[in-house]
VOBA-1610 file (N, C-alpha, C; in pm, whole numbers, padded with zeros to 5 digits, always signed):
BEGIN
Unk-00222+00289-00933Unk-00253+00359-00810Unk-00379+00440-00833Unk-00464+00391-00761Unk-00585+00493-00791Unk-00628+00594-00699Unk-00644+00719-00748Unk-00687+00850-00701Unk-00799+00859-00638Unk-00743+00798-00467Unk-00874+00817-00375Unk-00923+00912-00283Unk-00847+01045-00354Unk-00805+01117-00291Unk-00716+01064-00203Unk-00719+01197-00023Unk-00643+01183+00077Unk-00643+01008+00109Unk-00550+00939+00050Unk-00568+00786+00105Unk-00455+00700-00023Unk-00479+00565+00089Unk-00421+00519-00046Unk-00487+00390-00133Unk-00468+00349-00237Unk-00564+00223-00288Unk-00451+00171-00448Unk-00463+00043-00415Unk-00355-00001-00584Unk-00414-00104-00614Unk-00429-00136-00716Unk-00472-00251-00792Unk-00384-00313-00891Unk-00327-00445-00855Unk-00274-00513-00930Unk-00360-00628-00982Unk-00302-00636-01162Unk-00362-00699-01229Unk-00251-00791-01315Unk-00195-00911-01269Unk-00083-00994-01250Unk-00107-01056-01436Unk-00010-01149-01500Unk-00021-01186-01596Unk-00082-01258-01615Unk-00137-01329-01553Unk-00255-01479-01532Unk-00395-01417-01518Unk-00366-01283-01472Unk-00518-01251-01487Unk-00594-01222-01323Unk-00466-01221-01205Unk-00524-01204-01057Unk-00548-01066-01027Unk-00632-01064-00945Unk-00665-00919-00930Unk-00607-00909-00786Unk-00520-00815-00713Unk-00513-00779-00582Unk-00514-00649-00544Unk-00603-00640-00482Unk-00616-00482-00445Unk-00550-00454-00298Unk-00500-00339-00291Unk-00426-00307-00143Unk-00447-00179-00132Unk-00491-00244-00027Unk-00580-00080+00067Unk-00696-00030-00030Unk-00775+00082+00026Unk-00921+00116-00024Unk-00944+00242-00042Unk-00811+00344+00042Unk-00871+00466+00095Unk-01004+00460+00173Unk-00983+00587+00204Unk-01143+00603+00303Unk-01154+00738+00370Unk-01248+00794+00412Unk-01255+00926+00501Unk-01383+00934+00594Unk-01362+01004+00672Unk-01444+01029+00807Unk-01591+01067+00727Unk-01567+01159+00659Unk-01720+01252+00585Unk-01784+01196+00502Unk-01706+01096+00402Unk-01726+01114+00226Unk-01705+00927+00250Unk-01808+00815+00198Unk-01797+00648+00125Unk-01725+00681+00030Unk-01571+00657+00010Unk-01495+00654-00084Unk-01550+00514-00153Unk-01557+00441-00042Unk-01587+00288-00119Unk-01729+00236-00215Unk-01833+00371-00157Unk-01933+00368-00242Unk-01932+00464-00338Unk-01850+00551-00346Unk-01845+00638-00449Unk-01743+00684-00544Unk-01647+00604-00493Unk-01543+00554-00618Unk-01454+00476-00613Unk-01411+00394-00527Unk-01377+00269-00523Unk-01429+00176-00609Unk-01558+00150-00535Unk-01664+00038-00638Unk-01673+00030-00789Unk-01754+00154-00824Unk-01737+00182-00940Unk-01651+00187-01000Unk-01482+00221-00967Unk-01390+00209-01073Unk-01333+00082-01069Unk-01376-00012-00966Unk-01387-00151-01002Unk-01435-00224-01098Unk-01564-00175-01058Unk-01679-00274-01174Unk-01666-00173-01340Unk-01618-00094-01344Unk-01597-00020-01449Unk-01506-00088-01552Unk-01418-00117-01463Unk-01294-00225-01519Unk-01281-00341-01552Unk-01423-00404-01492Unk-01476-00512-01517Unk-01423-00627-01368Unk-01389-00611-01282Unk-01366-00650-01144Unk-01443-00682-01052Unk-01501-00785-01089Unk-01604-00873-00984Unk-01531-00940-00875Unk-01440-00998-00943Unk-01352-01062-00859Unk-01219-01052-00756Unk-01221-01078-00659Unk-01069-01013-00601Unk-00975-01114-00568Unk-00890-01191-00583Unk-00812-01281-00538Unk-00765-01244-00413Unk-00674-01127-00375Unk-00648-01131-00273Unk-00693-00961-00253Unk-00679-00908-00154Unk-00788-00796-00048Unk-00624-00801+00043Unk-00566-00703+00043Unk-00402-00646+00166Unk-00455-00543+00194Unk-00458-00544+00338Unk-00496-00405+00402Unk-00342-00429+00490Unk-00298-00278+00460Unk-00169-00249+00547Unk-00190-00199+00668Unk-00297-00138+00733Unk-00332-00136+00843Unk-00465-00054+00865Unk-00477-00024+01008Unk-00676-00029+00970Unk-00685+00105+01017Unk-00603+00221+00951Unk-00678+00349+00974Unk-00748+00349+00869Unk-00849+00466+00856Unk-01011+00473+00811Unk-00929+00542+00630Unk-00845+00564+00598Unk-00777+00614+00465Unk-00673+00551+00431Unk-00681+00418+00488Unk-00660+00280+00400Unk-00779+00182+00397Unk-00846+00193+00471Unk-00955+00075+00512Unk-01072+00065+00465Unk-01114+00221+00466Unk-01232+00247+00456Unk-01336+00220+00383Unk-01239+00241+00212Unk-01328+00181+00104Unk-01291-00014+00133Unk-01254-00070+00151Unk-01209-00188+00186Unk-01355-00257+00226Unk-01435-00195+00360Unk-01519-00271+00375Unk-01631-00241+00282Unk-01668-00112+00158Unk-01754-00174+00125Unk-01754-00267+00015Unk-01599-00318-00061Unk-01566-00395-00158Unk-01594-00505-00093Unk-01581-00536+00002Unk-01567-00699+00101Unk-01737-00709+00118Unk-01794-00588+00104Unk-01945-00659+00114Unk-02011-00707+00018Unk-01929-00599-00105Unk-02002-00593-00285Unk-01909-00706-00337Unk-01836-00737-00326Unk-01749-00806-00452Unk-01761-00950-00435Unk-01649-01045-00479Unk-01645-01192-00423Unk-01475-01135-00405Unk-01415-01189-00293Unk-01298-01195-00244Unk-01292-01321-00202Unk-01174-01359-00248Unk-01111-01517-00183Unk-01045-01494-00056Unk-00950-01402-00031Unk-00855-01397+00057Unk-00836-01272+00068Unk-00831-01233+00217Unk-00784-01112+00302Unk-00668-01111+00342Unk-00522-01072+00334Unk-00405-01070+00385Unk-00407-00939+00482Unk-00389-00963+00593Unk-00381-00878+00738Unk-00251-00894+00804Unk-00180-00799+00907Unk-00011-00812+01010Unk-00119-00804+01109Unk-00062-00865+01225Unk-00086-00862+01326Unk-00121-00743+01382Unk-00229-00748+01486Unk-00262-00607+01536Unk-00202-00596+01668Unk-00170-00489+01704Unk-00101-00449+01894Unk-00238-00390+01922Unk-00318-00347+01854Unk-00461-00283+01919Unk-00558-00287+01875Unk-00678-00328+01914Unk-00804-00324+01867Unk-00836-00141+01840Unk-00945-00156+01734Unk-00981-00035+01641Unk-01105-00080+01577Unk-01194+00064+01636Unk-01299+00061+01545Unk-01347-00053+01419Unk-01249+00033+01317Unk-01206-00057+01197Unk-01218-00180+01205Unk-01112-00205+01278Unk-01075-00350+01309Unk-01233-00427+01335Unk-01282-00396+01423Unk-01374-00456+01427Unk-01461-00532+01289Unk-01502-00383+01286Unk-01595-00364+01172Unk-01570-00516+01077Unk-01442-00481+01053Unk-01365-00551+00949Unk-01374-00693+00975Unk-01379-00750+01123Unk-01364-00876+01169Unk-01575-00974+01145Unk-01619-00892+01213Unk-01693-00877+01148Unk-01782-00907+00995Unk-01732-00848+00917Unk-01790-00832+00809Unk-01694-00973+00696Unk-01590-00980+00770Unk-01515-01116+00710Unk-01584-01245+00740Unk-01602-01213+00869Unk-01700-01365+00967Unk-01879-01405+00864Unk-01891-01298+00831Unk-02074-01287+00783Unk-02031-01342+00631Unk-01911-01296+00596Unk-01901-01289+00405Unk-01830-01447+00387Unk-01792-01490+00506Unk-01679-01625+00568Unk-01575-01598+00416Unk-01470-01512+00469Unk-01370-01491+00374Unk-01262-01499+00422Unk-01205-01591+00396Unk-01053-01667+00440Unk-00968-01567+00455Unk-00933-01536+00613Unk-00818-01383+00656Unk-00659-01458+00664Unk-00596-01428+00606Unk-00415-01472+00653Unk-00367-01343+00738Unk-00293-01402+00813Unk-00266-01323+00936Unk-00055-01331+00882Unk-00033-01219+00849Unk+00115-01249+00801Unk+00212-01194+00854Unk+00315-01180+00899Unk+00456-01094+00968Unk+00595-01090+00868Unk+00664-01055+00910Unk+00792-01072+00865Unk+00846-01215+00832Unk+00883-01227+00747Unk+00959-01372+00707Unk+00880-01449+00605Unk+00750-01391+00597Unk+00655-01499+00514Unk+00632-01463+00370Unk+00637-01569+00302Unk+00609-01565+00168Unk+00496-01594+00094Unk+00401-01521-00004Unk+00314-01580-00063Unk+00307-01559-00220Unk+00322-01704-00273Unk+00346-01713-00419Unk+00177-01685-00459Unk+00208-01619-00559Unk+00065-01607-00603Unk+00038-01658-00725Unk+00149-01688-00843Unk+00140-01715-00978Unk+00265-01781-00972Unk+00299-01797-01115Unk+00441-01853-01178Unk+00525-01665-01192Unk+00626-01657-01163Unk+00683-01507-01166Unk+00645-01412-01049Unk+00540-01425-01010Unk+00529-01310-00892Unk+00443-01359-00757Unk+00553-01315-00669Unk+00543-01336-00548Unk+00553-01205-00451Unk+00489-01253-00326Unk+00500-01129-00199Unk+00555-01185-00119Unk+00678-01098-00074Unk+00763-01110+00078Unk+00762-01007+00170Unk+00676-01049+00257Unk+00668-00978+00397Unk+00765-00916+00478Unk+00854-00805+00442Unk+00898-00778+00539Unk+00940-00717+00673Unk+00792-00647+00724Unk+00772-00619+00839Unk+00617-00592+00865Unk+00589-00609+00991Unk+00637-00616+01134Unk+00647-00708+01189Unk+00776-00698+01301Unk+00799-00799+01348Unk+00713-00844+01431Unk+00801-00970+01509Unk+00714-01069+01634Unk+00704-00945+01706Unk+00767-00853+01779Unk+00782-00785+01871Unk+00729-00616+01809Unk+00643-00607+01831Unk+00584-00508+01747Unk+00610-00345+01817Unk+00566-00248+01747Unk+00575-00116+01793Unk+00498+00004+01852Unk+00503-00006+02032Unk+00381+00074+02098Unk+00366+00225+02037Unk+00442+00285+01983Unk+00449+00420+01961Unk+00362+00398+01801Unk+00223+00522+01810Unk+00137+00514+01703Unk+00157+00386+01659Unk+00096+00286+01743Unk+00130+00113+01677Unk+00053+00118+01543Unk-00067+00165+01515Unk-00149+00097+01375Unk-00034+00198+01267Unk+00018+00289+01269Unk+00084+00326+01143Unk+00196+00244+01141Unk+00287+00278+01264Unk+00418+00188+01262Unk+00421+00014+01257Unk+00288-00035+01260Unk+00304-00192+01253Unk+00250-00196+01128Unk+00247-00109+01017Unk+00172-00137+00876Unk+00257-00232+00811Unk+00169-00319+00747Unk+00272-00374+00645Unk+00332-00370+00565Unk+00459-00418+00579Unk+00616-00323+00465Unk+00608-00484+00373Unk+00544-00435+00259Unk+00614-00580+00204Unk+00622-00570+00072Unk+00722-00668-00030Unk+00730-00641-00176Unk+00666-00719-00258Unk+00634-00674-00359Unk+00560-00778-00456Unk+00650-00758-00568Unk+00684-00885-00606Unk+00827-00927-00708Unk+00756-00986-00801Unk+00763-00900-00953Unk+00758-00941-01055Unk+00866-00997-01141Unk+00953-01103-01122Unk+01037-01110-01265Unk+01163-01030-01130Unk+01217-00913-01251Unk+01330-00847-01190Unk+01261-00746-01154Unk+01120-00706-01161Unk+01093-00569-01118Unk+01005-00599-00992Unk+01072-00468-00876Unk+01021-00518-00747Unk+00896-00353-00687Unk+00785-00368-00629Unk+00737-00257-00619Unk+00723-00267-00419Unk+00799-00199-00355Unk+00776-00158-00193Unk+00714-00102-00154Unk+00564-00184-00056Unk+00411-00108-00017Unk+00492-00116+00140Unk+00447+00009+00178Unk+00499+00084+00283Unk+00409+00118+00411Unk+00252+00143+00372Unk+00139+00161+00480Unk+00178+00341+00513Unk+00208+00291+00659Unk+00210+00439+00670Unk+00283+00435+00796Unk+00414+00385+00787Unk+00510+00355+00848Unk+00562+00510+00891Unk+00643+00557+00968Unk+00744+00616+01013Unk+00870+00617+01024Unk+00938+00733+01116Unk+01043+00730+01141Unk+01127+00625+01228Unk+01040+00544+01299Unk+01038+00469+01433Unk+01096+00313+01351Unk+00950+00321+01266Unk+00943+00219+01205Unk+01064+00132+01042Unk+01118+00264+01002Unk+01201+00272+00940Unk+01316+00236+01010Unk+01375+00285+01094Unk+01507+00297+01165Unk+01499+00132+01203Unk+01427+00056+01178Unk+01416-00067+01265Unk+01413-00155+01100Unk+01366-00123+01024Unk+01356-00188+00885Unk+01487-00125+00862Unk+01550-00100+00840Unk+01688-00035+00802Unk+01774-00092+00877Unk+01782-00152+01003Unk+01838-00208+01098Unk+01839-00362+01049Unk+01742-00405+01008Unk+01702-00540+00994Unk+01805-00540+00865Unk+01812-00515+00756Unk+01804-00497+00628Unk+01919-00371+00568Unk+02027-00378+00630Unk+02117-00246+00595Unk+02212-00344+00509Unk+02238-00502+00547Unk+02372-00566+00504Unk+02317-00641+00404Unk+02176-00631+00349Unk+02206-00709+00231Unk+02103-00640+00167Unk+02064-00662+00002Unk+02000-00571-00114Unk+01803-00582-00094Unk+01754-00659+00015Unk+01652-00663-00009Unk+01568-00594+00012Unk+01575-00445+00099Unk+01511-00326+00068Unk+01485-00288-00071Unk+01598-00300-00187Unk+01607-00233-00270Unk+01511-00273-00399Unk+01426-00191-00443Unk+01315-00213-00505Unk+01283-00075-00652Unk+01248-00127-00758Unk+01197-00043-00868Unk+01106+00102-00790Unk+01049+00058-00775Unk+00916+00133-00713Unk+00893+00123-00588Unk+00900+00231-00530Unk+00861+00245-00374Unk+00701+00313-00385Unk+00609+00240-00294Unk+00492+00314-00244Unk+00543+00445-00171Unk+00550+00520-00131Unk+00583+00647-00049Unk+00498+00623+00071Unk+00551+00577+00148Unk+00468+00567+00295Unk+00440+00742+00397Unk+00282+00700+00396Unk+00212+00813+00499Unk+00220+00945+00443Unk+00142+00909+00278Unk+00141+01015+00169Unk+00229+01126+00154Unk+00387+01063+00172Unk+00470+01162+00225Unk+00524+01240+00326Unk+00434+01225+00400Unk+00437+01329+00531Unk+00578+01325+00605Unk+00647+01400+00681Unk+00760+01455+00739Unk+00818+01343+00832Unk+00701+01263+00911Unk+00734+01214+01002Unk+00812+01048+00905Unk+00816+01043+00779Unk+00854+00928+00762Unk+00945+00972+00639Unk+00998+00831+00528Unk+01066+00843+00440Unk+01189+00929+00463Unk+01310+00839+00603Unk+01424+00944+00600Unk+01544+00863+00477Unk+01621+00961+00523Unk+01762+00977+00434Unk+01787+00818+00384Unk+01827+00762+00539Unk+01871+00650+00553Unk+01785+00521+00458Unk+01687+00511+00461Unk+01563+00452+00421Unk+01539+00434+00266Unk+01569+00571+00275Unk+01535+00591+00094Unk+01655+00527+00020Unk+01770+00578+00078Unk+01887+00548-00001Unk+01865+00369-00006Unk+01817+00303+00039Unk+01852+00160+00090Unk+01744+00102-00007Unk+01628+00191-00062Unk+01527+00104-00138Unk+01602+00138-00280Unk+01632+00289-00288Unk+01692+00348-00395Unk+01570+00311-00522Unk+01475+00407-00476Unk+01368+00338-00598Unk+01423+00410-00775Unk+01350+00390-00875Unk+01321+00457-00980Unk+01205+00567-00967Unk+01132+00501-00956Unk+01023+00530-00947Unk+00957+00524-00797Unk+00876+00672-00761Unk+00786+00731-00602Unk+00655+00708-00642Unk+00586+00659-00615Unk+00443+00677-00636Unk+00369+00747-00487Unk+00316+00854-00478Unk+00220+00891-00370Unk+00087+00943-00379Unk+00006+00850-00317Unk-00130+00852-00278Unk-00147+01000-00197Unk-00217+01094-00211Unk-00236+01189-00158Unk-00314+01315-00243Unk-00406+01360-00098Unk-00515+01429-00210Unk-00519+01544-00184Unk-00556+01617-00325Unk-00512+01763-00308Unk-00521+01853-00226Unk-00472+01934-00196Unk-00502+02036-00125Unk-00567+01981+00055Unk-00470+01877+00058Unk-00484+01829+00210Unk-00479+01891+00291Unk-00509+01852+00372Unk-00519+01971+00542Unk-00379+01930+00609Unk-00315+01832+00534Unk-00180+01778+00662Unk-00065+01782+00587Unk-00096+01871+00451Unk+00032+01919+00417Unk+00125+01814+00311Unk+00094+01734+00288Unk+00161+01601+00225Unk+00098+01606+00065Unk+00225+01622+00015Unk+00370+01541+00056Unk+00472+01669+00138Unk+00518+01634+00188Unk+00575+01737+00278Unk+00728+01785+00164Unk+00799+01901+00125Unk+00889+01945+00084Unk+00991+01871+00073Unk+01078+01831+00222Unk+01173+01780+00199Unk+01164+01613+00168Unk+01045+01580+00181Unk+01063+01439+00157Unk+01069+01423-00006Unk+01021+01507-00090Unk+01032+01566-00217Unk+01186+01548-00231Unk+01242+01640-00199Unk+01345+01698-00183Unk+01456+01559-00187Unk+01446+01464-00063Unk+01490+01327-00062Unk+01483+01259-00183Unk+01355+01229-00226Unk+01310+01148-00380Unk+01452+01267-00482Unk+01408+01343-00505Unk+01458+01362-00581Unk+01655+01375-00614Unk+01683+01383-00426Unk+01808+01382-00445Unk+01865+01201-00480Unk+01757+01110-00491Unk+01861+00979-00505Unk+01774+00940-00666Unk+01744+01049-00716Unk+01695+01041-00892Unk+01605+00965-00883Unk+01498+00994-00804Unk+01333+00865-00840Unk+01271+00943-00963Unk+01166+00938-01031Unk+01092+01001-01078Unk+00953+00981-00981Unk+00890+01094-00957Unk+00827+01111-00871Unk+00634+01094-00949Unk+00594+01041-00912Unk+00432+01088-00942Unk+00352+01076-00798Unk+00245+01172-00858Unk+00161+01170-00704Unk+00006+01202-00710Unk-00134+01158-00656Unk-00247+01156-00728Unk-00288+01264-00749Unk-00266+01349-00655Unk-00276+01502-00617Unk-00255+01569-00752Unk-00129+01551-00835Unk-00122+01609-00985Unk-00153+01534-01056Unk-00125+01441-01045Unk-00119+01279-01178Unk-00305+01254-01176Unk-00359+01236-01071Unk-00465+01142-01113Unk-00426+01034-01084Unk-00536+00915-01132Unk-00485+00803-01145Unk-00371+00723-01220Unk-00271+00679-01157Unk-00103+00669-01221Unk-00113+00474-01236Unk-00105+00477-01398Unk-00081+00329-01445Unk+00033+00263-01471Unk+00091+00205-01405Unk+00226+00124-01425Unk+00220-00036-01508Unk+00268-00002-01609Unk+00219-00114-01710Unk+00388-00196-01715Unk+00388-00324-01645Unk+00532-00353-01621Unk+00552-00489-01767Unk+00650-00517-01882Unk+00674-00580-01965Unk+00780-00582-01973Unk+00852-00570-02061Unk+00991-00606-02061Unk+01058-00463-02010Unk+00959-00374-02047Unk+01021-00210-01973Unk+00934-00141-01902Unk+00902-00030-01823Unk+00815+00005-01747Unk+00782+00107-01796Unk+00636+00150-01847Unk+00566+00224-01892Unk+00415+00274-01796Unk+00457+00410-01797Unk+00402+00500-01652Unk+00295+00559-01796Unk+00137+00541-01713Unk+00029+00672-01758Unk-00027+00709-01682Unk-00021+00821-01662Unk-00084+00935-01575Unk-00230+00947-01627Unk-00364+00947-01568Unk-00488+01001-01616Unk-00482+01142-01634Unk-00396+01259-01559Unk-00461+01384-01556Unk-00282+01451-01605Unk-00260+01556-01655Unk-00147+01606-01738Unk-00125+01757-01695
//
């Protein structure tokens, strides 16, 4: 999980050697994507991107996104369906058309194998999508399955949006995941009772930058993590947080 500040951004680096990055962070004031996105790409040695997941197109998931899609080589863009055109969106449509970079358009139900051992299953949003704050609540909820260890990217889903993934998904185990992303850097309006108990992570990871103006991670959602025993990290204290998955899961924090 890398420390994009207020935002979120992850980079997976699979056993074969694929690179997938999801989400970019971004902000109104400050090129996250030219001023530390990029660079802690190419730092790492990341020319290449196999696949590019944007969970949805507010400007602190997206933002650094377009300027990797201009600098890098990307094979594939994985996108959910949109209920509304956005700025972003544009931009983004755009800048895929000029770079001609193959977009998958994905929903609920779909699967994409990426290697031998790890795969992504989509599991929301649905056909029938959600008018209330549609770009947070239609983010994409989906897991990426390593082996037995499962990690749940969340976007920046809600309360709305939860109660309906919880609905889908109460009678059988496939919420339930190692690692939960913490959807909408914590904030109040998401990650309830019901929800959490059903992923039952180990491990919280949250994107969120210090001393935010919106308050996140909000107390009791804290409070939640900790009543169903996650261990919690978050960029705000941690820094950049490395999840090194092998036969056991080994967490490094950049900052102490």
């Amino acid at each position: 999980m890398i420390d994009v500040g207020q935002g979120d951004s992850t980079l997976i680096v699979t056993p074969q050697g694929k690179n997938i990055l999801i989400d970019g962070g971004g902000s109104e004031s400050y090129d996250v994507g030219k001023n530390i996105l990029l660079p802690y790409l190419l730092d790492r040695k990341v020319t290449k991107l196999d696949y590019v997941i944007i969970s949805h197109f507010d400007t602190d998931h997206v933002g650094g996104i377009l300027t990797v899609l201009e600098e890098l080589n990307v094979k594939k863009v994985i996108i959910g369906k949109q209920y509304e055109n956005s700025e972003n969106y544009e931009k983004f449509l755009e800048t895929v058309k000029n770079k001609k970079i193959l977009v998958m358009q994905v929903q609920k139900g779909d699967k994409i194998n990426i290697e031998k051992d790890v795969q992504i299953k989509v599991l929301f949003p649905e056909e029938k999508m959600i008018e209330e704050n549609s770009i947070n609540n239609n983010s994409l909820v989906f897991k990426l399955i390593y082996k037995d260890i499962s990690i749940l990217f969340t976007g920046d889903i809600e309360k709305i949006a939860e109660e309906q993934i919880v609905n889908l998904y109460f009678r059988n185990n496939i919420l339930k995941s190692t690692i939960l992303k913490v959807s909408h850097h914590g904030s109040k309006t998401s990650s309830t009772q019901e929800f959490l108990e059903l992923v039952h992570p180990k491990i919280a990871l949250i994107g969120v930058g210090e001393n935010n103006l919106y308050g996140h991670p909000n107390d009791d959602v804290i409070e939640r993590l900790k009543n169903i025993n996650a261990k919690i990290y978050r960029t705000d204290n941690d820094g950049e947080i490395i999840v090194e998955v092998n036969k056991r899961i080994k967490i490094q924090k950049m900052l102490n």
